[in-house]
N, C-alpha and C positions, 0 to 999 in steps of 0.2 A: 549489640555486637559491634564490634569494630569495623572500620572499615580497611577491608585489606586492600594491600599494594605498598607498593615502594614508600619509601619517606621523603620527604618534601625537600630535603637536600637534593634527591638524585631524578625527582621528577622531572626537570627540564633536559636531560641528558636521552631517554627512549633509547634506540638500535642506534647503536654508531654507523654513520655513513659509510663506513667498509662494506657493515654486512649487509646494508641498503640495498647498493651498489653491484656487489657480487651476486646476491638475488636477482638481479635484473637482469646481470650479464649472462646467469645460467638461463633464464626465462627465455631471451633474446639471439643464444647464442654469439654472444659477443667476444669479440678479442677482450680481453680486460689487462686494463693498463690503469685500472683505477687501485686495488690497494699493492703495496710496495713490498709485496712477496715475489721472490724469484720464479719464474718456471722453470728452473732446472734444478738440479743437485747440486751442494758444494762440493769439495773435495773430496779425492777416494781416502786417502788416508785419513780423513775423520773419523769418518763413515766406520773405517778397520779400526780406529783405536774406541768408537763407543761399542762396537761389534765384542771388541777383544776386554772391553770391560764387563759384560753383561757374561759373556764367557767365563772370564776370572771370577764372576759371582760376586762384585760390586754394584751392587744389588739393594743393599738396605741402605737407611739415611746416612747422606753425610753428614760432617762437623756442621753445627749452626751456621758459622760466620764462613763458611767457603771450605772446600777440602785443600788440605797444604799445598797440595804440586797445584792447584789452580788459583792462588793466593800467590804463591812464589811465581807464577809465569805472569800475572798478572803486573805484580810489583815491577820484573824484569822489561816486562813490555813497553809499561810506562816511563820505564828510567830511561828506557833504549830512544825514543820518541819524543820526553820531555826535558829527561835529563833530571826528574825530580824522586828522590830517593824519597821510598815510601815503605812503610813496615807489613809484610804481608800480614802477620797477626795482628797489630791493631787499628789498621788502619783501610785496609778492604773489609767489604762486603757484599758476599755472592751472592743475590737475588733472581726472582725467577722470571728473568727481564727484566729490561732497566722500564719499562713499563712497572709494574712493582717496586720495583728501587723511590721510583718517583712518588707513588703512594710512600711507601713508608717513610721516604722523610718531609712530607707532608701531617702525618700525624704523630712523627716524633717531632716535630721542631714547634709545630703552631698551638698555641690556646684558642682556643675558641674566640673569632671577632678580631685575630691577629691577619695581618695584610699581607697580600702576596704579588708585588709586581709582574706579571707577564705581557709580552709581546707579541700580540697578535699579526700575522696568524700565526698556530699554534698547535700543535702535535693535541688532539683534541683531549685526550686524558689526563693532559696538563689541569682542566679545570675543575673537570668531576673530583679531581684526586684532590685540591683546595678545597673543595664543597662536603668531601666525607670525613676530612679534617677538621670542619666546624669552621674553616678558614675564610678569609673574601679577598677575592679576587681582583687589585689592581690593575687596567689592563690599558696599555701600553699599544697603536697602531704605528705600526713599520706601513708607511706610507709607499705606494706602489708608484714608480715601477723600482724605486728604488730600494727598499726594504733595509731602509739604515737606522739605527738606532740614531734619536735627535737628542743629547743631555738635558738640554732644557724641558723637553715632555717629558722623560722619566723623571729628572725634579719635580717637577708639579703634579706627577701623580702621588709622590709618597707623603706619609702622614704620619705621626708620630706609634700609627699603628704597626707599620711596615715592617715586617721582620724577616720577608724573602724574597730573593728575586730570584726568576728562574728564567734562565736564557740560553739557546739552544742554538750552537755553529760546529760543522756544516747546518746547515738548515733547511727542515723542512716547514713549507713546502718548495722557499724561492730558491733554494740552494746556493745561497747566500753562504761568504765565510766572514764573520767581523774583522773587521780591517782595524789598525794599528787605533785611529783616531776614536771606533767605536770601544776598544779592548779601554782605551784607557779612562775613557767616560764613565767606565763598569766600575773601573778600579777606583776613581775619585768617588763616585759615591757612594757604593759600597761601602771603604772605607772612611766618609763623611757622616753617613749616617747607619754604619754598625749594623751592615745588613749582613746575610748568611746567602749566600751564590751558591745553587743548585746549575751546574753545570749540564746540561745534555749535548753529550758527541760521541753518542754511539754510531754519529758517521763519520769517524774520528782518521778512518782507513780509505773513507772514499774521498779525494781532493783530485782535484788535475792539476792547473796549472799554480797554485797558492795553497803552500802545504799548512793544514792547519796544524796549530798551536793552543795548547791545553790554556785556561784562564790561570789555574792554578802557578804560572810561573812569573806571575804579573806582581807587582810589588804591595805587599799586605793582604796577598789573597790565598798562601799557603793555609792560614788557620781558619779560612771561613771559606771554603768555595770546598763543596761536596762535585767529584766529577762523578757523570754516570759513564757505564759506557754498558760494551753487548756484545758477544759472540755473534749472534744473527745476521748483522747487516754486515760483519767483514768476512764472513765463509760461509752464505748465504745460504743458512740454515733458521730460518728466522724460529719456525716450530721445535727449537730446541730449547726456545728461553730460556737462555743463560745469560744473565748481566752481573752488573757488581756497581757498586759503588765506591772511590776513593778518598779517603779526608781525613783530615785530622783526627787522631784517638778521640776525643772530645765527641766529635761530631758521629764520628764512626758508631762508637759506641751509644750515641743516639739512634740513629738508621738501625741498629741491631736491637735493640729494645722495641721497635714495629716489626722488625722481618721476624723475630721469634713467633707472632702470632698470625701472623699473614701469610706465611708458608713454611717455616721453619729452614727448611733447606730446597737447594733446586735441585734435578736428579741426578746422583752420584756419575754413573755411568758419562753423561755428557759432560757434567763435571769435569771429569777426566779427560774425556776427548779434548772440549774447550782448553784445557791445560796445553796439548797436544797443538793444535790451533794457533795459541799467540808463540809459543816457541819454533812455527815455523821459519823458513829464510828466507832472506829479503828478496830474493828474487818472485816468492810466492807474494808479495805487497806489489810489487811491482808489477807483474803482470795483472792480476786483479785490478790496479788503475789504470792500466792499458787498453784494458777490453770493456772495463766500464767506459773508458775518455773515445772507446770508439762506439759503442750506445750509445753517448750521447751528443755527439756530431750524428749520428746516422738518425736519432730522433728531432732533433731543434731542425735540421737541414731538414725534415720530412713535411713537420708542421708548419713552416715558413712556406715553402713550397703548397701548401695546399692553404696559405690564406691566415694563418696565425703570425700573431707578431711575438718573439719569446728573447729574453735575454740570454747567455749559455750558464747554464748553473753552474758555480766554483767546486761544489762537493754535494753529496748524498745522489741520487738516483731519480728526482724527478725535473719535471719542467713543466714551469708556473708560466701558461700562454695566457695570450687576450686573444679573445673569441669576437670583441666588438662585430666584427667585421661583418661575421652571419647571421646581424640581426633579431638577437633574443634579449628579453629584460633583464632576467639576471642569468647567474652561473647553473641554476638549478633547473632550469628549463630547459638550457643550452643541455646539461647533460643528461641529463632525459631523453633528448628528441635524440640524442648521440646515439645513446645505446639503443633507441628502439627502432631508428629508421638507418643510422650508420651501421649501425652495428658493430660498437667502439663501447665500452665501460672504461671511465674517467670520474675523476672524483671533484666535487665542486666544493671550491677551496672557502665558502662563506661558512663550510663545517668546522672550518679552523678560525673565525673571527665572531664574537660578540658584536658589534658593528658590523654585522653581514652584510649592507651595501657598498663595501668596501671591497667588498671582491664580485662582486654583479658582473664584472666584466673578464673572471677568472676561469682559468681549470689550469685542474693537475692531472697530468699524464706520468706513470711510471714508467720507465726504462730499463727495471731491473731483469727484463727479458731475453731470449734466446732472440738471433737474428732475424730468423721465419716467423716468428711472434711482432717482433716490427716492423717487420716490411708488411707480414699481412695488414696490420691494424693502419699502416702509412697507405696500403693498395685501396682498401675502406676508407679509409678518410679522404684521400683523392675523389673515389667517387662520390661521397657524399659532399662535398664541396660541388662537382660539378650539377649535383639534381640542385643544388641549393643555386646555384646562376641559373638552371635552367628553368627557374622555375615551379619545379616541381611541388614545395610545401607554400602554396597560398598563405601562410599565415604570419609570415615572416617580411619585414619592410624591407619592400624591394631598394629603399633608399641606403637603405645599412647594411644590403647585402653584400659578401665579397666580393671584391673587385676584380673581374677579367685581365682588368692591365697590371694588377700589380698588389702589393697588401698594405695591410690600415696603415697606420706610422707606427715606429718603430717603437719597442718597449726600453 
């Protein structure tokens, strides 16, 4: 007989540190600021237009490659933000999350033993989805605290194998946006060595003070840069999965030759709404980075204060702190004793790097919360800072512990 279980591609991957995490935080009763789902609702008027779809009895599959008004609001979205004219019929594709997006052009673009640059750390289903594609994994460290793309290390990782690179601003988890010097690093090699850019900025809506800017309007990257993007993270409906992908007919039609078998279509109904969603008015973008730019002053300004050191994130919803200060070996420890004596779930960012000692000294905290949702988890961490000076957990070096007068150095 066989021996059953998974295949040896997808053995080192086990529960994702979400659901790790979320398990603990229900165990523990914990605030959870560990995965980067809202606690609130998005808009009412989504909410009415998937309501008034299921009503009209748009109900059975949509078209494969997207439904028209959500391909046409799409293309419009993009033009309105990038400026770059794209064909809703051959050139989008609606998938069921830019999570699936990612898979599918992972196994339409690679052969089997073909190479895939990525930059850790990394959206963790970035890797699995190279590994189910028969793909390997080139991997790329954004060196802390800075989290810059260096040209010279991506040079030296590619091989005559390399046929993807895939890089992802805003970003998670530093909330980093690439900056002009990294954009063009992307651009000369890429186009040096005839790579294909898998774009992820599905937190394409969420920037404060540095609006980003799609890869795709970079010189020689209209016909090889596949953009993803996602309803979820900009009308913070993340359980609707609805993403898409934009690129070239070429490539498009690639990405659709895997979404045909992978899910065929995402569901009509939200579909529709999502359609509803990006044809909203600017005043609706605008407020949404308002009320996010004030989360995340009210969480960097909470962490600092209780002893973390954190840069302010450019875009997406998290904050990528150093924990040095209270004294634990790595990130996975630190966030364990979090959630079980703080009573705080946080997610320990070495889930996002292959070089996992490279964030020992990490966590990610989500911010895509209701107020009362951070103040509680800020009122918690407060006091769990101060049992952590008073001594309270013996097992932790008194030497490393947070400092009374003031916090570690600066990130």
């Amino acid at each position: 007989m066989r021996t059953l279980g998974v295949n040896s591609r997808l053995q080192p991957f086990g529960a994702t540190i979400f659901a790790q995490m979320t398990a603990l935080a229900v165990k523990h009763d914990a605030v959870n600021l560990g995965q980067g789902a809202p606690d609130f609702d998005g808009p009412e008027f989504l909410k009415e237009a998937a309501i008034k779809a299921i009503r009209d009895g748009r109900g059975q599959y949509a078209r494969m490659t997207g439904l028209p008004e959500l391909t046409s609001a799409i293309a419009q979205r993009f033009m309105h933000t990038s400026g770059v004219s794209v064909d809703p019929e051959r050139e989008i594709v609606v998938t069921c999350g830019a999570t699936e997006a990612i898979l599918d052009c992972m196994l339409a673009l690679l052969e089997p033993g073909d190479e895939v640059l990525l930059f850790e750390p990394f959206y963790d289903s970035y890797l699995a989805s190279v590994a189910m594609a028969g793909g390997v994994a080139k991997v790329v460290t954004l060196e802390a605290p800075e989290f810059r793309i260096d040209e010279n290390t991506m040079r030296a990782a590619i091989t005559p194998k390399t046929r993807v690179m895939l890089v992802n601003s805003p970003h998670n988890p530093s909330g980093r946006i690439l900056d002009d010097a990294e954009r063009a690093a992307i651009v000369r090699v890429a186009n040096e060595f005839d790579l294909i850019v898998i774009s992820d900025e599905v937190y394409e809506e969420l920037w404060y003070e540095t609006p980003h800017r799609t890869l795709m309007t970079e010189p020689g990257m209209r016909e090889r840069t596949i953009v993803l993007g996602s309803v979820g993270k900009s009308f913070s409906f993340t359980g609707w999965k609805v993403g898409w992908a934009i690129a070239s007919a070429p490539l498009a039609a690639a990405v659709r030759s895997a979404h045909q078998f992978a899910s065929f279509c995402a569901p009509t109904p939200l579909q529709i709404a999502a359609a509803t969603a990006l044809a909203a008015p600017a005043k609706y973008f605008e407020d949404f980075r308002a009320e996010y730019r004030a989360r995340r002053d009210r969480m960097i300004n909470g962490v600092r204060a209780c002893g973390f050191t954190c840069a302010s994130p450019e875009g997406s919803y998290f904050v990528l702190a150093d924990h040095s200060a209270f004294g634990f070996a790595d990130d996975v420890a630190f966030c364990r004793h979090l959630v079980e004596h703080g009573g705080i779930a946080s997610i320990p960012p070495s889930a996002f790097y292959v070089n996992k000692a490279k964030a020992k000294h990490l966590v990610r905290f989500a911010f895509c919360k209701k107020d009362a949702t951070l103040d509680a988890a800020l009122t918690r961490l407060s006091i769990y800072r101060e049992r952590v000076l008073n001594g309270e957990f013996a097992s932790l070096t008194p030497a490393t512990s947070v400092e009374k007068a003031g916090h570690a150095p600066s990130l």
